[in-house]
Steps between C-alpha positions, in 0.01 A plus 500: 500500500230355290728413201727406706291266729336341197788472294650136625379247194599368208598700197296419189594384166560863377689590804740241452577616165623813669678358769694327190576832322639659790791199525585571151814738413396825522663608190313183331163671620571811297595339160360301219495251716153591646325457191381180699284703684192720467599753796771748527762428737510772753286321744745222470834722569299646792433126633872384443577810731216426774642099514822637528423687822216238655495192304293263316253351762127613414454762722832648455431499065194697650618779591630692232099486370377600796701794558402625164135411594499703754713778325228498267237586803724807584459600122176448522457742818670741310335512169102490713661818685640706192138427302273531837640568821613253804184355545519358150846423575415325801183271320746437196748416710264265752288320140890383391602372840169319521535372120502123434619573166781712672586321798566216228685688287706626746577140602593346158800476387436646197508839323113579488553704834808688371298589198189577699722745764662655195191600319365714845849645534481595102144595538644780781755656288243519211232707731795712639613558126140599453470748734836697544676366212768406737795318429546253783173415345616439158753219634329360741261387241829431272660257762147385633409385150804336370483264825138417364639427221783316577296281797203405260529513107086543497591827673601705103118534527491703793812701369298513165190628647659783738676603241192598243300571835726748624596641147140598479463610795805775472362599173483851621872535589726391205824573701344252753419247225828539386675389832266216536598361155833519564498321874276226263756445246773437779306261669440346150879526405589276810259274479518457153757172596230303644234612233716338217502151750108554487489499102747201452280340800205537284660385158571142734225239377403375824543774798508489867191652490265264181276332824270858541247478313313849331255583735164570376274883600347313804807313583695864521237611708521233707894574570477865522274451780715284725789715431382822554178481808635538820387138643633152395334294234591207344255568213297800499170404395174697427541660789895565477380647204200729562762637757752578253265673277350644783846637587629607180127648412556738873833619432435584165220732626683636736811556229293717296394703785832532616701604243889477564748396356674307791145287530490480084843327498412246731139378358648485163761240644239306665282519276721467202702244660257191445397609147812524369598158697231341331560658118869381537390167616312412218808531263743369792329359818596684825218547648502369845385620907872568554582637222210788482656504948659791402239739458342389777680759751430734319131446489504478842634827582247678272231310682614623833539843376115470373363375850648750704394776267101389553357787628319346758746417812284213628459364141882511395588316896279222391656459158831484650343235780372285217787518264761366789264297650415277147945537467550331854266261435585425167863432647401272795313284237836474251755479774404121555577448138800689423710209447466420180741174439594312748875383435573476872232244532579304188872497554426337832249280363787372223769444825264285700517272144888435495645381305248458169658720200327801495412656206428889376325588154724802445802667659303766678361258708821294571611835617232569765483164588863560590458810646266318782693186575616445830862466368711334264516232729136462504491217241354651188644670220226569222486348132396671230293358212414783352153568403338609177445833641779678681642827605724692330620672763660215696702326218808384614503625817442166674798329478358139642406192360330522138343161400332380150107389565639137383775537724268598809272223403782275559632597831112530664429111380817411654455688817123376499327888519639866516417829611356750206476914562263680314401877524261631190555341192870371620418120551874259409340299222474189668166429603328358184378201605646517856293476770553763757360637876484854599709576786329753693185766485385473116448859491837649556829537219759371518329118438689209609447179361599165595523289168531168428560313142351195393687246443752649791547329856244668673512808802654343816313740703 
């Protein structure tokens, strides 16, 4: 009821990339085709299917996510019990439901909460594997992991790392090893498709992906923090980061005096996760909050299963207090700023203006800006002047108005001002030397700007 409740805004910039995926031909979404676009398409098939049932309306694009949010919790219950019993179950389970970082990622529409469910669900079938060397195990880490893969390409390094982890960890058992190396190479073999996208992706000069920048040691830090503590933070801080420390620094202590297996396999993904985020990143940048999101379950399961395994009764009940507590408040303080772009808003703001041109800095934007209007009838239909910096992704899938920069010129001076959209660096390159006025609050995206030309006949209102 809580994603659902909260769930009625607009879709951001990221989102509406999806929702554009998901119209495409499905058997254009699992070709060549896709090299456009840094993410598998799975999440987008499953979308197609969800709008086919429910629709396209916010809420209804919300649902898919949300169901696999709160699959994820389930997985989550399940792994806490196998590794400690249902009251670990039961905190895991509670810490995920009370998650900012989850309740958002089980509202996007977007494939960080597929990847993020997939990972617990793998995580089980590795610790089953571990102890009875079943085989239901065996592929439900097989079928877990190749919908990782195949919702989040940043997920090969958590099918990279359980693969060494748990190689080492069956050292003792070759026919074991053996089993697990061949359930590895299948999941390899069919997702070697998308892999070879990745490479030619990363041969492209300019990628969808050139704007992260390498994060520095503190910077990592920084990120690792807000993914992974069970609160929200917008930046962690020094004390974000004494708590990290503080938490990795406890559950190592308490890995060394445990000493299984099961417990092993999980700190070396949490642990390993950010490292090898940040080594990657400083060949290939990757390293963001959302991307690291998927070791965050994870981490909190093995934190439940440490609090309720405190000796002390009294001690472990007011862990557990604390931990949900800091989550539910951490979640009333981001729910009033879950929306991050406010199409809705702007779209309405561009109606009230009819009839000035209105003009987009890339097709992306043209498309959400359509996606929000009223109607056709409404009044607008957006131009694009494209901007120096645009997105791959959405070539040539708007199929409005394009205009020249001279050409726009033109047509503003004789309608005396126009309408400009801009969201990040996607600003139609027509304001040099225009004067312009912010139409409403100047902290939100998308911006709209009224601009008029010099020289043209002036606003009339």
């Amino acid at each position: 009821m809580l994603r659902l409740g909260t769930a009625d805004h607009s879709l951001w910039y990221d989102e509406l990339a999806s929702l554009e995926f998901a119209r495409q031909p499905i058997h254009r979404l699992w070709s060549a085709w896709m090299v456009r676009e840094t993410n598998p398409p799975l999440f987008y098939s499953l979308l197609a299917g969800s709008m086919a049932l429910f629709g396209d309306s916010d809420i209804a694009l919300r649902l898919l996510p949300i169901a696999i949010g709160l699959s994820g919790i389930w997985a989550a219950f399940l792994l806490g019990r196998t590794l400690g019993g249902p009251r670990a179950a039961l905190l895991a389970a509670m810490l995920l439901a009370l998650s900012a970082q989850h309740v958002d990622f089980s509202q996007q529409v977007r494939a960080y909460g597929l990847a993020h469910t997939a990972v617990l669900f793998a995580c089980l079938g590795m610790v089953l594997y571990l102890r009875r060397r079943s085989t239901a195990g065996l592929v439900l880490y097989a079928a877990a992991t190749l919908t990782a893969l195949y919702a989040h390409t940043t997920l090969a390094l958590f099918a990279g790392l359980a693969a060494v982890t748990m190689l080492w960890l069956l050292r003792d058992d070759r026919r074991a090893q053996l089993r697990w190396l061949v359930a590895n190479g299948g999941v390899l073999a069919l997702w070697s498709w998308w892999a070879m996208i990745t490479l030619r992706q990363l041969a492209m000069p300019v990628t969808n992906i050139a704007w992260i920048a390498a994060p520095s040691f503190r910077e990592a830090i920084d990120m690792t923090a807000v993914a992974y503590l069970p609160m929200y933070l917008r930046a962690a801080g020094p004390v974000g980061t004494a708590l990290l420390l503080g938490l990795f620094a406890g559950l190592g202590v308490w890995m060394v005096r445990a000493r299984r297996p099961d417990l092993t396999l999980l700190a070396v993904l949490v642990a390993g996760a950010p490292l090898l985020l940040f080594a990657i990143s400083q060949r290939v940048p990757i390293f963001l909050p959302r991307t690291l999101s998927w070791a965050s379950g994870p981490a909190l399961v093995l934190l439940s299963v440490a609090v309720v395994q405190i000796r002390s009764r009294l001690v472990a009940a007011a862990a557990a207090a604390a931990l949900l507590a800091s989550s539910a408040i951490g979640l009333a303080a981001w729910l009033p700023d879950r929306e991050r772009d406010q199409w809705r808003q702007a779209t309405a703001a561009v109606e009230r203006l009819h009839p000035l041109p209105v003009f987009a800095g890339d097709d992306a934007v043209a498309l959400a800006m359509l996606k929000y209007r009223a109607s056709p009838a409404s009044g607008f239909t957006p131009i694009v002047v494209q901007a120096p910096w645009q997105e791959r992704w959405a070539a040539g899938l708007y199929s409005g108005p394009h205009l020249s920069p001279a050409a726009a010129r033109r047509l503003i001076r004789m309608r005396g001002c126009a309408v400009a959209i801009g969201w990040g660096p996607m600003y139609p390159p027509i304001l040099e030397g225009a004067a312009t006025r912010r139409i409403g609050p100047p902290d939100r995206q998308p911006e709209v700007l009224l601009v008029h030309l010099p020289g043209g006949r002036g606003c009339s209102r």
